[in-house]
C-alpha positions as CSV (number, residue, x, y, z in Angstrom):
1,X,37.3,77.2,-110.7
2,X,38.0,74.1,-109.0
3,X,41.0,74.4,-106.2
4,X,44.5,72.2,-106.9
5,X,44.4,69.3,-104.8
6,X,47.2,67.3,-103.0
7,X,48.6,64.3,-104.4
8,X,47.0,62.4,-101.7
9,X,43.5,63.3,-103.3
10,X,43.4,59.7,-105.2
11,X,45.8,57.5,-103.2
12,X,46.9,54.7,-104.3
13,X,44.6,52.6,-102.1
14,X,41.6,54.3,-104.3
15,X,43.3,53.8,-107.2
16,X,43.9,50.1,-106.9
17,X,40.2,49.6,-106.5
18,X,38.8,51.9,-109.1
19,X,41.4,50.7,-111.5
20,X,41.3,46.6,-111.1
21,X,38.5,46.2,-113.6
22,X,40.3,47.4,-116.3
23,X,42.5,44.2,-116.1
24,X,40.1,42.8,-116.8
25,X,38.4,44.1,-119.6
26,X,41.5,44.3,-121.6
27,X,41.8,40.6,-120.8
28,X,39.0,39.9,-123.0
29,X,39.6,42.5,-125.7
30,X,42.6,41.3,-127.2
31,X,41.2,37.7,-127.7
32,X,38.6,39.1,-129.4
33,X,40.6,41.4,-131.9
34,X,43.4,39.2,-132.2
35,X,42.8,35.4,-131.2
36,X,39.5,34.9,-132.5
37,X,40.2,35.3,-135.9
38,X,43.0,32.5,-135.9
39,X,41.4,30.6,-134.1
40,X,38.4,29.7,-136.1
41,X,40.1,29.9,-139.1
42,X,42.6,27.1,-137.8
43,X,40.8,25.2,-135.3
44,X,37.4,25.4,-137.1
45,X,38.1,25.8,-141.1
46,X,36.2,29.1,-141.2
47,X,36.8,30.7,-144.8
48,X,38.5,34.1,-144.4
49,X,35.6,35.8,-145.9
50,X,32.7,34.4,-144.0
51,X,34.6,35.6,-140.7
52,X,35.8,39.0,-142.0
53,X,32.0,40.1,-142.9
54,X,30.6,38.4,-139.8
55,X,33.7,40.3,-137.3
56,X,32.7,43.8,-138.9
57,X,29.3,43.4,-139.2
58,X,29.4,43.0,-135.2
59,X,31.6,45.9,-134.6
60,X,29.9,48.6,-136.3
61,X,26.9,46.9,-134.8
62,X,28.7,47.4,-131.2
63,X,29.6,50.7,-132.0
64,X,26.1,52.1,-132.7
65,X,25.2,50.7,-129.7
66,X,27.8,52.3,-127.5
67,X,25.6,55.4,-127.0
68,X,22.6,53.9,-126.1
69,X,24.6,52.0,-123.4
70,X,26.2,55.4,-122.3
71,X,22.1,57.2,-121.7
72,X,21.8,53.8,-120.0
73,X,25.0,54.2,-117.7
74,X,23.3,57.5,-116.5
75,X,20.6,56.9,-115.7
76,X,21.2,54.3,-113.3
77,X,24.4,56.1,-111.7
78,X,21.5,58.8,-111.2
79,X,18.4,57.3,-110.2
80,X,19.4,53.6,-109.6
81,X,22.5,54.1,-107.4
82,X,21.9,50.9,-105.3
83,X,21.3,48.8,-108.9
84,X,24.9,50.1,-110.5
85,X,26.5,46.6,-109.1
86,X,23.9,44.4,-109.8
87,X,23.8,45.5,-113.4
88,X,27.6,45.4,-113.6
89,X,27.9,41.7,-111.9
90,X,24.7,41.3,-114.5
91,X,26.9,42.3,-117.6
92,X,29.8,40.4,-116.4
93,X,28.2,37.3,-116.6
94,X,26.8,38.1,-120.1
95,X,30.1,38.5,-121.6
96,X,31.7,35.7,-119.9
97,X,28.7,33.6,-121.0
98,X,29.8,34.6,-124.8
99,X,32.9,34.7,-124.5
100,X,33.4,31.3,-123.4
101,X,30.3,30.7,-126.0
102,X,32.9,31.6,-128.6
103,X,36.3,29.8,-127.7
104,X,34.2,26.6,-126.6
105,X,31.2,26.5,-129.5
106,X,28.7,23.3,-129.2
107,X,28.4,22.9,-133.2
108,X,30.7,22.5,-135.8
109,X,28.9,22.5,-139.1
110,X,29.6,25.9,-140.7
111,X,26.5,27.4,-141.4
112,X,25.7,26.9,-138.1
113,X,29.1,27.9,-136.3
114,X,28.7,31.0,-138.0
115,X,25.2,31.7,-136.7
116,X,26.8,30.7,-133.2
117,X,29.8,33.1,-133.2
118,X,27.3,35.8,-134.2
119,X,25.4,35.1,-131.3
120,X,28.3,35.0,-128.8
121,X,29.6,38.1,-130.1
122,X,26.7,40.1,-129.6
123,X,26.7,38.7,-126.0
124,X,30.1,39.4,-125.3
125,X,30.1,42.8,-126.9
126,X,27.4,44.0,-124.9
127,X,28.7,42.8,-121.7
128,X,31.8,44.3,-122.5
129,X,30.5,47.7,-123.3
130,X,27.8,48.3,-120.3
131,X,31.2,47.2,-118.2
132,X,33.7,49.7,-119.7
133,X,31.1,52.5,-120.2
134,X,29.8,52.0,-116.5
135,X,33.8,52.4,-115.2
136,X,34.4,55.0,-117.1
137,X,31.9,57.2,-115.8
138,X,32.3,56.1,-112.6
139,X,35.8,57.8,-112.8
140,X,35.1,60.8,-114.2
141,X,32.3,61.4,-111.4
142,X,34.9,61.2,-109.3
143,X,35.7,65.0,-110.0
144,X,39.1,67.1,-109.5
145,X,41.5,69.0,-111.6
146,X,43.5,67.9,-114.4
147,X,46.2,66.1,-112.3
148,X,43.5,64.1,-110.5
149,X,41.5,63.2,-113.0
150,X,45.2,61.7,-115.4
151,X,45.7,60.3,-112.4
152,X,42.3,58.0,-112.3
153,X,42.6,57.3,-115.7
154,X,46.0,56.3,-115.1
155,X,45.0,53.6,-112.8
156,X,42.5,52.1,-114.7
157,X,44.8,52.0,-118.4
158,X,47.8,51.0,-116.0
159,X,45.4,48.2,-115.2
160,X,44.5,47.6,-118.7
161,X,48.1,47.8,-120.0
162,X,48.4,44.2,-117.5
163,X,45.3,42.7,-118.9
164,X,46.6,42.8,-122.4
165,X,50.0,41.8,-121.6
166,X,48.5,38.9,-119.9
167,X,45.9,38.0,-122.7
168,X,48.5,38.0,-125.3
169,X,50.6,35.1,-123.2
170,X,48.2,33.1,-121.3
171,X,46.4,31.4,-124.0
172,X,49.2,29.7,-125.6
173,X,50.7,29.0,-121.8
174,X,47.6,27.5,-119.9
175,X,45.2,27.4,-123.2
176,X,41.7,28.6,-123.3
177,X,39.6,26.5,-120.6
178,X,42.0,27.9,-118.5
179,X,42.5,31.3,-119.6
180,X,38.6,31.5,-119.9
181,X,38.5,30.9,-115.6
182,X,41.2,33.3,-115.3
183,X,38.9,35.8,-116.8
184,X,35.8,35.0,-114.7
185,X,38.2,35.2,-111.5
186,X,39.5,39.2,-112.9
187,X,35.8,40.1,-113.6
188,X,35.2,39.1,-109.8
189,X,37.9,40.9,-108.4
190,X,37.6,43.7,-110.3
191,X,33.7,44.3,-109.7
192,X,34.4,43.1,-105.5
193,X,37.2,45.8,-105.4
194,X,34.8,48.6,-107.2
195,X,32.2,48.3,-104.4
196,X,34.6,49.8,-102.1
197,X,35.9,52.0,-104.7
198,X,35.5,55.8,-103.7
199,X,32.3,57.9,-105.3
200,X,31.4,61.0,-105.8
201,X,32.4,63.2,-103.3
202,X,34.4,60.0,-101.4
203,X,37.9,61.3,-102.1
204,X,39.2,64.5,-100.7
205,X,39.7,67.7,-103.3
206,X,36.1,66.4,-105.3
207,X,35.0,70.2,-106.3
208,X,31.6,71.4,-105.1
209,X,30.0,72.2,-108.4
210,X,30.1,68.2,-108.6
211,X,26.4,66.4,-108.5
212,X,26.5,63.1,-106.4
213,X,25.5,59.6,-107.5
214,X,21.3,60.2,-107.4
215,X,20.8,63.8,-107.7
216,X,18.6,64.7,-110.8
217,X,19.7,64.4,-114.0
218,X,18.7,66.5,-117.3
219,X,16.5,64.3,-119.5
220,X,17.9,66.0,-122.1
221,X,22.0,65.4,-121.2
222,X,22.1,63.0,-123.9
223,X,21.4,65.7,-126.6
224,X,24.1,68.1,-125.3
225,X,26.7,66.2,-126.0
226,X,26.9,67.2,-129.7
227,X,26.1,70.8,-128.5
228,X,28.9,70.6,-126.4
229,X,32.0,72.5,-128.3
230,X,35.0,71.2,-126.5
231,X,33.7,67.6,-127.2
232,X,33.2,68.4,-130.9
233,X,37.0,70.1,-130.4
234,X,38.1,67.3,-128.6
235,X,37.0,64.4,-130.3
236,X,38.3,65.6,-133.9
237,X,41.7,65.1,-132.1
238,X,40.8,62.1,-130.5
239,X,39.6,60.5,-133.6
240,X,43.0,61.7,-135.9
241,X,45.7,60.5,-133.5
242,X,43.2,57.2,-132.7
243,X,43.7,56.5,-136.8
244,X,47.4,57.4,-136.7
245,X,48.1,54.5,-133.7
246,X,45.6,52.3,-135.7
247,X,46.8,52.1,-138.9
248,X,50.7,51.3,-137.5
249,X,49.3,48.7,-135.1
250,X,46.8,47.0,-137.8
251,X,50.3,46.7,-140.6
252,X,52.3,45.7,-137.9
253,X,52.9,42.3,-138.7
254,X,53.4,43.4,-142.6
255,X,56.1,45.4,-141.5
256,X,58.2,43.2,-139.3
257,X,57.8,40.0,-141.9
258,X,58.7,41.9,-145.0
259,X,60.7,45.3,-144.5
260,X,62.9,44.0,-141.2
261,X,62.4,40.6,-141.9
262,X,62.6,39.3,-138.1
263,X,59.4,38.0,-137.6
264,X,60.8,35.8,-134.5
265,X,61.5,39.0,-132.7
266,X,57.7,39.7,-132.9
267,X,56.6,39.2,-129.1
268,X,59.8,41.4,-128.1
269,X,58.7,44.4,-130.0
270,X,55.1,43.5,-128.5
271,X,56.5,43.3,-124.8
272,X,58.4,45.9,-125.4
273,X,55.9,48.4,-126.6
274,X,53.1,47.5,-124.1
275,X,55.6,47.4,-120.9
276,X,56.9,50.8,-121.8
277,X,53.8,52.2,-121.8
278,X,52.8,51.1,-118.9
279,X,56.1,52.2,-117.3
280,X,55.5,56.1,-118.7
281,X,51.8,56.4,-116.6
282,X,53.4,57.7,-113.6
283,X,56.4,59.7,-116.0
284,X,53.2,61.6,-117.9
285,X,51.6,62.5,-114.6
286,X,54.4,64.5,-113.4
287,X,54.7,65.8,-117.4
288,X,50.7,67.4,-117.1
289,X,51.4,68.5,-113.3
290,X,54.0,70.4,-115.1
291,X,52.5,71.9,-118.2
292,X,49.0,70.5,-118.6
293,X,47.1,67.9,-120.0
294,X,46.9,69.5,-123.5
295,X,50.6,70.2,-123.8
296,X,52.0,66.5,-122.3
297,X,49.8,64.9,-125.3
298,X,51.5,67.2,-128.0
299,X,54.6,66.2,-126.6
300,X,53.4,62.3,-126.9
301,X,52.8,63.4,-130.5
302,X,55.7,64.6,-131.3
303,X,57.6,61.6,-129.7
304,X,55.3,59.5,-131.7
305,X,56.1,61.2,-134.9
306,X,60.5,61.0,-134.3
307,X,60.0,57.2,-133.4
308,X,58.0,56.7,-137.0
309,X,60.4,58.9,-138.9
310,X,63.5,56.9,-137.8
311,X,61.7,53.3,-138.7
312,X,61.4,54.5,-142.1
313,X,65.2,54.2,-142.3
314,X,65.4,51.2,-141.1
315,X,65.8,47.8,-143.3
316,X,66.5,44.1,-142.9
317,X,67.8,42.4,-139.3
318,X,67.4,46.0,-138.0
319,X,65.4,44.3,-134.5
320,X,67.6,46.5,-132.4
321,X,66.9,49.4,-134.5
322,X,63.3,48.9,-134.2
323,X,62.8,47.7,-130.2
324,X,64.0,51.0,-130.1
325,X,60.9,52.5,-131.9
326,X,58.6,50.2,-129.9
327,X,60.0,51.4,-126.9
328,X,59.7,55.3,-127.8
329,X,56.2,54.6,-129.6
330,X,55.4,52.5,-126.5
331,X,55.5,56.0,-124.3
332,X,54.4,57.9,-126.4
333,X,50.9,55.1,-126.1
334,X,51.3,55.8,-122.2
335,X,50.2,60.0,-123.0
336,X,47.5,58.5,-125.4
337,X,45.8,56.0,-122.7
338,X,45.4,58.5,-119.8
339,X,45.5,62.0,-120.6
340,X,42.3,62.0,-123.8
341,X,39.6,60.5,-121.3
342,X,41.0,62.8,-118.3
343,X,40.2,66.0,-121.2
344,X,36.9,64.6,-121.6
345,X,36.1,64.8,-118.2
346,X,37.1,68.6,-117.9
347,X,34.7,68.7,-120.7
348,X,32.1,67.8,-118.9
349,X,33.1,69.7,-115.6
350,X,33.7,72.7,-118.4
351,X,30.1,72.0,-119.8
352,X,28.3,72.0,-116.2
353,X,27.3,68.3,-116.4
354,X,29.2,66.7,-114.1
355,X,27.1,64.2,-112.5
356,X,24.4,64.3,-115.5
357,X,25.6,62.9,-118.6
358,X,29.2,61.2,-118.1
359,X,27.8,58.3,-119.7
360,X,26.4,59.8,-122.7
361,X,30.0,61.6,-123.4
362,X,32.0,58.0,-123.1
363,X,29.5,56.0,-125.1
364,X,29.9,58.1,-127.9
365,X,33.9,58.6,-126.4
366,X,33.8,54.6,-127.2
367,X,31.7,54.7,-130.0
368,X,34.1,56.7,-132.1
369,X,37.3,54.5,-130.5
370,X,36.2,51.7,-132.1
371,X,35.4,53.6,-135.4
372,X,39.1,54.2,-135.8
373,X,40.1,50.5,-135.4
374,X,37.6,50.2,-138.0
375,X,39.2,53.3,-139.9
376,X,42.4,52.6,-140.1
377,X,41.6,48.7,-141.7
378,X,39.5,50.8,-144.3
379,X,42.8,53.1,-145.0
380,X,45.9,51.0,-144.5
381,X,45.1,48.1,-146.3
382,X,43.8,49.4,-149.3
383,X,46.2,51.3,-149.5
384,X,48.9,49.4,-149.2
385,X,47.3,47.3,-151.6
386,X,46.9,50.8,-154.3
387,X,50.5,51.2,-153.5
388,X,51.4,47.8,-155.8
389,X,52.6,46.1,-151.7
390,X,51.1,42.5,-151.1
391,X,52.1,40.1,-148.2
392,X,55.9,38.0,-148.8
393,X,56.8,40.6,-151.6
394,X,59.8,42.3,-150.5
395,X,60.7,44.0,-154.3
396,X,61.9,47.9,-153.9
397,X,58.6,49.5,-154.8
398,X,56.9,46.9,-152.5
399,X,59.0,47.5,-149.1
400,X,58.8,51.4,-150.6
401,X,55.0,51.0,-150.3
402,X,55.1,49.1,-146.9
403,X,57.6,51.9,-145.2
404,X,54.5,54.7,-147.0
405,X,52.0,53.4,-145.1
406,X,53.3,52.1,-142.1
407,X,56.0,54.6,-141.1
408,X,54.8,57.9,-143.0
409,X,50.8,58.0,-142.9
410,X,51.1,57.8,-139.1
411,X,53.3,60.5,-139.0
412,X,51.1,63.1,-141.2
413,X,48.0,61.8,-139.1
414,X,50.1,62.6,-135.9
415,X,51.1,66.3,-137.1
416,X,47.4,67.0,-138.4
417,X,46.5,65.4,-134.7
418,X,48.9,67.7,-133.3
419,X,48.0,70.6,-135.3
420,X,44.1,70.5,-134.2
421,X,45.2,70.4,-130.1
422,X,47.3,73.4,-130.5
423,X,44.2,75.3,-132.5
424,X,41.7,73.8,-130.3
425,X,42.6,73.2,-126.8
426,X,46.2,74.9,-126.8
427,X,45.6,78.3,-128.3
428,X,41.9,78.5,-127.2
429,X,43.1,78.0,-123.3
430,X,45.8,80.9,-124.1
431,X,43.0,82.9,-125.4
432,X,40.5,82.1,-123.1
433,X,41.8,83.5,-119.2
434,X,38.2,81.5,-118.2
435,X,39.3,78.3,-119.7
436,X,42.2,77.0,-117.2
437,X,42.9,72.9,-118.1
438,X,44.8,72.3,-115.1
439,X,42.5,74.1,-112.6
């Protein structure tokens, strides 16, 4: 059992360089989530359909690819050490090579713009993921007990929380030539700050049982990771909550054009929800110092859940009404971004393969993250759609249908979320005097 560690055992110094990258990578996510879409069906005349296929097609393909990247990740941090950088400055010019590919395409017929995008996306994707995957292991390396290791997470999803903010403003403000140097400029901070970022062992309170950045690995960590119990525990809960913030973020719009009928208020509730959860990081720190990182995300559950409940009452012009939600739903998103990875990584301390196989737990970590975006499209919209609710009608049993599925589906997923911590991770620490989450 690990010893508790002072406060000062990830300063902030440590923090701001681990942590920078993740500004931005969220830069270029949202673009490619939410900009993209628009803007080659506006700017470009791409039919709906073409870009819908093409847009799934390469994100299950950059799913399935997420654990490859992840065996990948470990074996450099293991036997490469000295080549980590290299690769990542390597992948960040791959994705900014595709992404500005994508926003700045040489052709314009649509066969071939299609091929193009394809292309791009592929690119992008893959730089993106050997980046994120790469920075996530990193931190987990970095060892500790359950405060420190919230407390890295923190730092990079704090980070991220300012990338997205940013990417959802800048375009429209400086346009895309611009935004697209903004991003190469974040990439090269963020990778310059990592290579005085601390390492294994760096930052005082690392616990022993810890293996530095090129000891040996086990050829065979890859394959432990479905053997691993508390990652099969911990990624059914994962994967539920991930579907019940999904499926409200994907009917959004829906919800705010139809049922409260405000859709100027739409970057409020936005800015709203993303500042507040980047205001909570430091809140839910001092929530798992005090009770754990198992308890402080049923808590974020159950917060999720009362903000949910109370939209479903709410109706036309209620904007107040609902930046209140936003705000509450917007915390409760702080508990999601920093306390699930921090678990994982006392899964793998738990597991004894610290050191070994980070990488192979977050590929598959990521792999089933963006499964859930995927997840939640495959749910809410048909559903809605079953439920007799199509976009502009804002009839009884339509708004009836919209409130079902935006308000109420998110709430059952949260409870059967909640449900599965306390069997697996709650009661099972109780249970278990061997098993000590904050330790």
């Amino acid at each position: 059992m690990a010893l508790a560690e002072p406060a000062s055992g990830f300063p902030p110094g440590a923090g701001l360089r681990y942590g920078s990258l993740g500004f931005a990578l969220a830069f270029v996510a949202l673009p490619l989530y939410v900009s993209l879409p628009a803007h080659y069906a506006q700017s470009f005349g791409m039919p709906l359909a073409w870009l819908g296929a093409l847009l799934l097609a390469s994100r299950l393909l950059d799913a399935l690819v997420d654990p490859w990247i992840g065996r990948l990740c470990d074996d450099w941090l293991i036997h490469r050490q000295a080549r980590v950088l290299p690769l990542m400055v390597g992948a960040a010019l791959l994705l900014l090579l595709g992404f500005s590919g994508l926003f700045f395409p040489p052709v314009r017929e649509l066969p071939l713009l299609l091929a193009w995008c394809g292309a791009c996306l592929l690119l992008t994707y893959l730089g993106y993921s050997l980046l994120s995957v790469m920075h996530q292991a990193w931190g987990a390396r970095l060892g500790g007990n359950a405060v420190k290791q919230t407390r890295v997470v923190a730092w990079r999803e704090g980070f991220a929380l300012a990338g997205v903010i940013c990417a959802s403003v800048l375009p429209t403000v400086i346009g895309w030539a611009t935004t697209t140097l903004a991003l190469g400029l974040g990439l090269a901070l963020g990778l310059a700050l990592l290579a005085r970022a601390p390492r294994t062992g760096d930052v005082s309170g690392s616990p022993a049982h810890v293996t530095p950045f090129g000891a040996d690995s086990n050829s065979n960590a890859a394959a432990l990771v479905w053997r691993t119990p508390g990652f099969r525990r911990l990624l059914a809960v994962f994967l539920l909550n991930g579907i019940a913030a999904a499926v409200p973020a994907t009917l959004l719009l829906f919800f705010v054009r139809d049922r409260l009928q405000t859709p100027q208020a739409e970057g409020l509730y936005l800015a709203a929800y993303f500042i507040a959860a980047a205001l909570s990081l430091p809140l839910w720190l001092r929530v798992v110092a005090r009770v754990g990182q198992a308890r402080a995300w049923g808590l974020s559950m159950l917060l999720a859940v009362s903000a949910f409940a109370w939209a479903a009452g709410l109706g036309s012009g209620d904007s107040t009404g609902f930046a209140l939600v936003c705000l509450a739903s917007g915390i409760a998103l702080g508990a999601d971004l920093a306390i699930p990875g921090a678990m994982l990584t006392r899964v793998i301390q738990q597991a004894g393969l610290s050191g070994r196989a980070e990488g192979a737990f977050f590929g598959w970590w990521n792999a089933a993250n963006k499964l859930n975006l995927a997840l939640a499209a495959g749910l809410g919209l048909p559903l809605l759609q079953w439920l007799g609710y199509a976009p502009g009608r804002r009839d009884d049993a339509a708004l009836q249908a919209l409130t079902l599925a935006y308000c109420l589906l998110p709430c059952l997923l949260k409870l059967a979320a909640a449900g599965l911590l306390y069997l697996f991770w709650i009661r099972h620490s109780a249970l278990d005097p061997a098993f000590k989450e904050t330790s």
